[in-house]
N, C-alpha and C positions, 0 to 999 in steps of 0.2 A: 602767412606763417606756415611753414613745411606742416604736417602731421606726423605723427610718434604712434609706436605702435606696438604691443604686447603680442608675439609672434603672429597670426593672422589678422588681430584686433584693433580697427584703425581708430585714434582718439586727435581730437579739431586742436589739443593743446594737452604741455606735458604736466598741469594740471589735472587735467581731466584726465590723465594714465595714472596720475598718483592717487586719486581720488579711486577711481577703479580698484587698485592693489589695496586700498586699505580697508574697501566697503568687503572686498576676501575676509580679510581679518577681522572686523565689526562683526559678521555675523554668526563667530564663533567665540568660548569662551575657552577660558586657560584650558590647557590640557585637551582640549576635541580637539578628534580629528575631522581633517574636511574631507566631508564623505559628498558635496557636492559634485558631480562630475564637472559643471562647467567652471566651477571654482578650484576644484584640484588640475583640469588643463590648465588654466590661467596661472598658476603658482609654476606648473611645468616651465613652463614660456617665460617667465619670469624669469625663473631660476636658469636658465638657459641664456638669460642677459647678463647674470652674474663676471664678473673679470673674473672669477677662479671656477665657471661654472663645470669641469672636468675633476676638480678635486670634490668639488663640494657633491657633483654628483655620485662619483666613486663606482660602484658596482653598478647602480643604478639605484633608480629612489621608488619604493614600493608605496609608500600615503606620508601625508603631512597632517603636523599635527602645529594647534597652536599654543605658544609658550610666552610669559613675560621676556621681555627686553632685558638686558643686563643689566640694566639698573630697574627694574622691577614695576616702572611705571606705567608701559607701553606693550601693547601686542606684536608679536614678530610669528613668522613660521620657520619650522621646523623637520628639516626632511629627515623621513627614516625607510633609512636603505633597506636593499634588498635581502642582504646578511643581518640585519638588525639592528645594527649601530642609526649614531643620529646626529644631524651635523645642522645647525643653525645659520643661519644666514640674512642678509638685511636685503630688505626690499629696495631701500634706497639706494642701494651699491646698483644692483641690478639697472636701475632705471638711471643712475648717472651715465653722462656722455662717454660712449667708449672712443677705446685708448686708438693709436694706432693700430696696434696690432688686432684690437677687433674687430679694425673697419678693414684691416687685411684679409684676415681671414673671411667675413662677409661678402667682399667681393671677389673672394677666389670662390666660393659657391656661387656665387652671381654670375661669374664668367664659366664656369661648368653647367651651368643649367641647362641648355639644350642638347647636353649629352644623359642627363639625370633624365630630364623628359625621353630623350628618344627609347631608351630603356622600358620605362613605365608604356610607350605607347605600340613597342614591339611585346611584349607579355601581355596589353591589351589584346591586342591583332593575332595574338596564335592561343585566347581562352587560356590562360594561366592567369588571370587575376586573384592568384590566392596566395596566404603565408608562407613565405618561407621557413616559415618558424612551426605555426600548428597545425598547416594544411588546412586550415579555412576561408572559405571565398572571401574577397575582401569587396566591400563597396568602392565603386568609386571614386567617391567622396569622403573614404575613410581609408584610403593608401597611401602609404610612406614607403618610398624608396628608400633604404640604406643600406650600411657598409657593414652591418653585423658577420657579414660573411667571409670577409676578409680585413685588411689594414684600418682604422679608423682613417676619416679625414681627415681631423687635427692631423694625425700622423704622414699621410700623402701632403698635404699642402704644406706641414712644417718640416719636411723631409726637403721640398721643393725650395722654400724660402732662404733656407739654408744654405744651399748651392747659391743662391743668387747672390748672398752677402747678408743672408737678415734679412728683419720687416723694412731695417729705416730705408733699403735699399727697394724697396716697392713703391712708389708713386701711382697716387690715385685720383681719379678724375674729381669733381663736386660731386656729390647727393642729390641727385633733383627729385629722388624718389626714395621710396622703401627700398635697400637692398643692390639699386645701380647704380652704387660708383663701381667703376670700370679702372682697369690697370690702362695709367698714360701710356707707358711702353707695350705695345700692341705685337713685336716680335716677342715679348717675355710672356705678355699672356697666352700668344700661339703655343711657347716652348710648357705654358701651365696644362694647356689643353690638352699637349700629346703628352705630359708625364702622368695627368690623372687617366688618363686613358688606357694607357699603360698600367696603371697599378688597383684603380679602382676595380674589384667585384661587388658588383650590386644583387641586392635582392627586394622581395617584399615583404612587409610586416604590415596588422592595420595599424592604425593613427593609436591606440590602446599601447600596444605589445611596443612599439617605436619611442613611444614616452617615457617607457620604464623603465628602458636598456640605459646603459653609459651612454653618457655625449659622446657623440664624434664628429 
């Protein structure tokens, strides 16, 4: 049976991911917030699996807090943004099978990634391991390479898809892992390479400051 996984958090069955997201919720009551860190990452990553997670994210999400379910019987969370507003969302949306287009997007990061590393490992090699954002060293165990400094990714890769004819128009390899299905058309992922290449500017935030900005 594959393993499933809560953005770094690898679980034997998707069981035992939904068990995880709900022991989140168990340990708070209506109205707290999760002031857990390892529990407010987890909601992060979560909500980052959501199919509308760019709306729901919005400006970005500052804490969560826990609220009844619509029908009033059940615990759910509740992100509230960075402006203030506050946008609900289901856990089990999150954790359902994504669509096409999610496993599109998934492996057009997949197939960028040795350009995302090479980045991270030239800022390594010239002593700048620190924020882009507050000028604080970062660990290396707590760095996030992103796009905050230019175009989101949503936007490079759905700028790219676009031209190609749309998602239906991308074909994609099996899953034999977290994160590598690979594009079947191998001159289209070369033409993905040189367009991200082209348009991406990267920088560094730590793994904190990266969680709380907008999805890209």
């Amino acid at each position: 049976m594959p393993e499933v996984w809560i953005g770094p958090r690898r679980y034997a069955t998707k069981k035992a991911r939904q068990e995880a997201a709900q022991a989140v919720l168990g340990r708070y009551g209506f109205g707290q917030v999760v002031d857990r860190e390892d529990d407010d990452l987890l909601l992060r990553d979560l909500l980052d699996m959501h199919p509308d997670a760019a709306e729901k994210v919005g400006p970005g999400v500052d804490r969560f807090r826990i609220i009844p379910t619509p029908r009033g019987h059940h615990k759910g969370p509740e992100a509230v943004r960075v402006d203030g507003s506050k946008v609900a969302f289901s856990y089990k949306k999150c954790l359902a099978s994504p669509t096409h287009r999610q496993r599109v997007l998934a492996s057009m990061r997949t197939e960028v990634q040795p350009q995302v590393n090479a980045y991270y490992e030239s800022r390594k090699a010239s002593n700048t391991l620190v924020s882009d954002e507050s000028g604080q060293p970062l660990a290396t165990d707590a760095t996030h390479v992103a796009y905050f400094r230019g175009p989101r990714f949503h936007d490079i890769a759905t700028e790219f898809v676009q031209a190609a004819g749309g998602f239906d128009a991308v074909d994609l390899t099996a899953e034999t892992a977290r994160g590598l299905a690979l594009f079947t058309d191998r001159p289209q992922a070369e033409r993905w390479h040189a367009h991200h290449q082209e348009h991406a500017v990267l920088g560094l935030l730590s793994a904190k400051e990266n969680l709380r900005r907008p999805r890209v």
